[in-house]
NULOTI-557554 format. One line per 10 residues: number of its first residue (from 1); their letters; for each residue x, y, z of C-alpha. Coordinates in nm, 3 decimals. Layout:
<koldrens>
NUM) a) X:Y:Z | ... $
</koldrens>
This chain:
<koldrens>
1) xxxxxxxxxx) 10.414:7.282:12.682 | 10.514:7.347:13.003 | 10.683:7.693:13.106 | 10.854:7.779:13.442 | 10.936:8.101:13.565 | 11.073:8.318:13.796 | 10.828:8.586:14.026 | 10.941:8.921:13.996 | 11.056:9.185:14.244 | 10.778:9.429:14.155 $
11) xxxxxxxxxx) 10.477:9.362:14.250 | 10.122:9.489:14.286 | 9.956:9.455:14.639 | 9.598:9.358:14.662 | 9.373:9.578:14.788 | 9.102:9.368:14.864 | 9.054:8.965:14.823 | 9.080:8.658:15.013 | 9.365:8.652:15.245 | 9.646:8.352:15.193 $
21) xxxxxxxxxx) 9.579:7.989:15.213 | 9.833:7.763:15.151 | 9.608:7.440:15.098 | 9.465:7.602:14.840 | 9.807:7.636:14.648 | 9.914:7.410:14.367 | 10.144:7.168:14.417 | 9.949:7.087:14.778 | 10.259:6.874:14.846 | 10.466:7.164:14.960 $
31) xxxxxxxxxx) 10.162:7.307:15.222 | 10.414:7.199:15.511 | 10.719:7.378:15.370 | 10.558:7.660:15.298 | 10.402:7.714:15.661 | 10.765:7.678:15.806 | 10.874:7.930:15.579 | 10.594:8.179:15.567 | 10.586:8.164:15.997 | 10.961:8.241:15.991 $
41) xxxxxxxxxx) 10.899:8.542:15.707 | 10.665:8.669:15.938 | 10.880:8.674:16.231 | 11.170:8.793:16.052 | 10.999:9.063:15.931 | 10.917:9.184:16.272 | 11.288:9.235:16.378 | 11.564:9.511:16.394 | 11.753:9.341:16.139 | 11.477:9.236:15.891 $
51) xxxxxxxxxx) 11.586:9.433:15.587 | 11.966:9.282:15.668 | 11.831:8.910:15.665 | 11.589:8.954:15.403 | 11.858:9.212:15.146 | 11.656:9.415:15.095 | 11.652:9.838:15.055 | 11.529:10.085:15.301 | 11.227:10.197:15.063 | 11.087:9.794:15.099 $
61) xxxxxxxxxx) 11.029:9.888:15.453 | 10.666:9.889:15.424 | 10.639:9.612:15.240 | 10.851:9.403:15.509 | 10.672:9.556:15.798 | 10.346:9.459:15.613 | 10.451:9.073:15.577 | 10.459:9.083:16.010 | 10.120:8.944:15.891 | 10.177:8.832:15.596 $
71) xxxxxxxxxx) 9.841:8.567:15.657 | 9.635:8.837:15.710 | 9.703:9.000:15.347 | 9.466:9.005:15.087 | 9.591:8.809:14.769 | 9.520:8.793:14.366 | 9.612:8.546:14.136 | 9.980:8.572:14.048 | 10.006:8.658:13.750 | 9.816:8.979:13.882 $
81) xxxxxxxxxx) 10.075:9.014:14.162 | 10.410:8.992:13.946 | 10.410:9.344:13.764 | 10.806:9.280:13.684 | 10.989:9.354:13.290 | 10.898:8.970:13.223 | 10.529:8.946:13.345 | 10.449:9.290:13.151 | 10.544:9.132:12.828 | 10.414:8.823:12.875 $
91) xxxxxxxxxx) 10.080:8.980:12.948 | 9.958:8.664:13.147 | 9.567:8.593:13.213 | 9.375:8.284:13.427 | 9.356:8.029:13.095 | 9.786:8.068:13.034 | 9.910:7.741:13.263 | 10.293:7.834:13.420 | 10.451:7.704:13.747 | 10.610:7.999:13.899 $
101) xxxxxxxxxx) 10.916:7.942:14.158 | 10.948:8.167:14.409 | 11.144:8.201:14.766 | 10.787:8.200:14.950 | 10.625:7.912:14.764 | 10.889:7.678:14.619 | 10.626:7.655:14.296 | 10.297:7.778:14.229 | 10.080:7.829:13.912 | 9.955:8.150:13.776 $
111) xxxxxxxxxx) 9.620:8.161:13.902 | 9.700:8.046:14.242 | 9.602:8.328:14.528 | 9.863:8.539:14.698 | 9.989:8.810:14.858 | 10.268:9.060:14.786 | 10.558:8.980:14.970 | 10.928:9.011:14.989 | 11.168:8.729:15.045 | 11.388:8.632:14.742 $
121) xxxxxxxxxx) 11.511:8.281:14.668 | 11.861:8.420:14.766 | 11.776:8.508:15.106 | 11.886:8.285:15.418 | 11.678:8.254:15.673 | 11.773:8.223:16.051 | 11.612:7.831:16.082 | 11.528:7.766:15.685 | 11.879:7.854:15.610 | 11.984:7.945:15.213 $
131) xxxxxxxxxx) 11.636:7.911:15.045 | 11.798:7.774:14.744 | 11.905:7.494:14.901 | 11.573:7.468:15.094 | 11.386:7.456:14.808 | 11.607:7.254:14.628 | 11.581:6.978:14.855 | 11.178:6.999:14.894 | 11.176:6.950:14.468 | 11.387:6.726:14.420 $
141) xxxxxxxxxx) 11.188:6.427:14.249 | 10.865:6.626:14.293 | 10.628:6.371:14.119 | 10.358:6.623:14.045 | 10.621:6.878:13.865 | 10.759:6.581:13.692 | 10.367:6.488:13.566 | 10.363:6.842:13.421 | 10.670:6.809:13.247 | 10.563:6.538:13.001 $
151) xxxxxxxxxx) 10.577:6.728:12.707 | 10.818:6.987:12.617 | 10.983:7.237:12.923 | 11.065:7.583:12.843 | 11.308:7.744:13.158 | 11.220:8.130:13.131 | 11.413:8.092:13.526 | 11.665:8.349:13.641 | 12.030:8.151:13.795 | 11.872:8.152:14.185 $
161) xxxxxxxxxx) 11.547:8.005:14.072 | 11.703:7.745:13.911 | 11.625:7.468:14.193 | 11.488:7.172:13.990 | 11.516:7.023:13.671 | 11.249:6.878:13.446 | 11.307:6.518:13.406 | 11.235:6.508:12.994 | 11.344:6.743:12.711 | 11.327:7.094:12.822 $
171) xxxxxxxxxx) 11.500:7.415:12.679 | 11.687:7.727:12.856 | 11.713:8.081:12.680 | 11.984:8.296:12.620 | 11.913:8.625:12.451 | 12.203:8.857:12.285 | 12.276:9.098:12.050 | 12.392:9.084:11.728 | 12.773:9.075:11.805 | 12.722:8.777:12.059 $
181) xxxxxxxxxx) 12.735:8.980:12.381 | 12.467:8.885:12.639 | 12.194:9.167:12.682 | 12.105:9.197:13.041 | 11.875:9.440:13.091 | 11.647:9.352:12.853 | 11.632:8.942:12.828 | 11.367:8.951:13.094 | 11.174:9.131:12.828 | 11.246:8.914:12.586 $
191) xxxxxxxxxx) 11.194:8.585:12.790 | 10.848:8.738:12.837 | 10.781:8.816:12.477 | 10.895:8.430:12.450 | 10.659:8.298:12.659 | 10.341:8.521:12.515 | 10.426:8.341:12.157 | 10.453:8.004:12.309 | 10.128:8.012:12.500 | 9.978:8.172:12.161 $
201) xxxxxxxxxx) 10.104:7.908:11.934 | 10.018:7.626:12.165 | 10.282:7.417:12.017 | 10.639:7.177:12.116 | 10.822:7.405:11.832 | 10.998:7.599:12.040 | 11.310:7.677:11.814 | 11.047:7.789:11.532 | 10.820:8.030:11.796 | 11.158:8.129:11.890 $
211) xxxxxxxxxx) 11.207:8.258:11.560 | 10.908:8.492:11.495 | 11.122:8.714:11.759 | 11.513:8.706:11.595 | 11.724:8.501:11.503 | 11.769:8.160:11.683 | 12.083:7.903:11.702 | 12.021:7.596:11.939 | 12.249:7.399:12.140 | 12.191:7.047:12.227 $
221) xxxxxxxxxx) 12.285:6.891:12.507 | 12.176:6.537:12.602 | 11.771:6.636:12.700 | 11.916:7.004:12.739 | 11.856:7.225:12.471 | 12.011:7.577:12.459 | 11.813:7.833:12.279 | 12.005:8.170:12.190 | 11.752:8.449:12.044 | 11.909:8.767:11.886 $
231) xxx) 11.627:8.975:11.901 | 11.548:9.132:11.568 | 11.629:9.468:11.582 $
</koldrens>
C-alpha cells in the first residue's frame, strides 16, 4: 500500500532539533532541485514583495520572514510538522510509510526532517517559475516513486499536488453527502480518517476499508479507480 499526500498549510514549528538537510531527504534524487528551490525561498522571502510572490496573508509574515533562513531552522519529522484537518485525523507516527508532495520538497516521507515553511505548490517563483510545473517535470518517470508504487496507490492529493502519477493501479477519493453534492470542508477530514484505516488494516482492499467509513461506489477507469465515500452520518 502506498499512500500520497498533500502537506498542509498549518503547521507546527520546531522548537528545537537538527536544522534542514536535504541529503538526508528521501527520494535523494531530488537533493539538486530542492537546493535551487529552497535558495530562491530564502531570497524571496527577504523582499518587499514576498507575501505577493509567495500568496500568502499578512498574519504569515513571521513565518516568511523566518524562512530568510530557512537552513538555519530547526526541523521534526513531518508528520510532526503538518498539524492540518487531514494530518489530525490521520494521527500519523514514525512506523506509518507516506510520500508527502509538497512545493518545498517535490516528495518526501513522513519521517523525513524539516522545517516549517511557507511556499505552496501554487506559487511561482521569480527563476523556478509555476512550481507545479517545476515539480512536474523533476517526477516525471521518477524510478524510485515508481518502485514504491508496486502494489496498490491510494491519492489522498489535493488538485495542485497532483504532479505525478503512479505507474500501476492506484485509486483517487471523492467524498460527498448523501444527496451526491461534494463536501468541501470536510473531505480533508475524511481523506485522513481514510488513510488511518488503511495503514491499520495493512491491506490492497481499499474499496472494503473504504467502507468501514460510509458508503462506497467505485469507478473504474483503465488503472484509475475512483472511490466516492458518503460518510456515514
Amino acid at each position: 500500500m502506498h499512500i500520497l499526500l498533500p502537506p498542509s498549510e498549518g503547521k507546527s514549528a520546531p522548537v528545537s532539533g537538527p536544522t534542514l538537510d536535504l541529503v538526508s531527504l528521501s527520494y535523494p534524487e531530488l537533493t539538486g532541485p530542492r537546493e535551487a528551490i529552497a535558495r530562491e525561498l530564502s531570497a524571496v522571502s527577504a523582499r518587499p514583495d514576498s507575501l505577493a510572490i509567495l500568496k500568502a496573508g499578512e498574519r504569515t509574515l513571521p513565518e516568511v520572514e523566518a524562512q530568510r533562513h530557512l537552513g538555519d531552522l530547526p526541523c521534526a519529522p513531518a508528520y510532526q510538522v503538518y498539524t492540518g484537518v487531514l494530518y489530525e485525523a490521520a494521527r500519523l507516527g514514525s512506523d506509518d510509510a507516506v510520500t508527502i508532495f509538497s512545493g518545498l520538497f517535490g516528495a518526501t516521507a513522513g519521517t523525513d526532517m524539516i522545517p516549517s515553511y511557507r511556499c505552496s505548490m501554487n506559487v511561482s517563483l521569480p527563476k523556478a517559475g509555476p512550481l507545479k510545473t517545476f515539480w512536474r517535470g523533476q517526477l516525471k518517470d521518477h524510478p524510485v516513486l515508481e518502485a514504491a508504487s508496486s502494489g496498490a496507490t491510494v491519492d489522498m492529493r489535493s488538485g495542485a499536488y497532483q504532479i505525478w502519477n503512479p505507474p500501476g493501479v492506484w485509486w483517487d477519493v471523492r467524498v460527498r453527502d448523501h444527496t451526491g453534492k461534494v463536501i468541501t470542508h470536510m473531505a480533508k477530514h475524511y481523506r485522513g480518517l481514510l488513510t488511518r484505516a488503511l495503514l491499520d488494516a495493512k491491506s490492497d482492499e481499499v474499496a472494503d476499508v473504504a467502507r468501514t467509513l460510509g458508503d462506497v461506489s467505485v469507478e473504474v477507469k483503465g488503472n484509475r479507480h475512483h472511490l466516492t465515500l458518503v460518510p456515514a452520518v
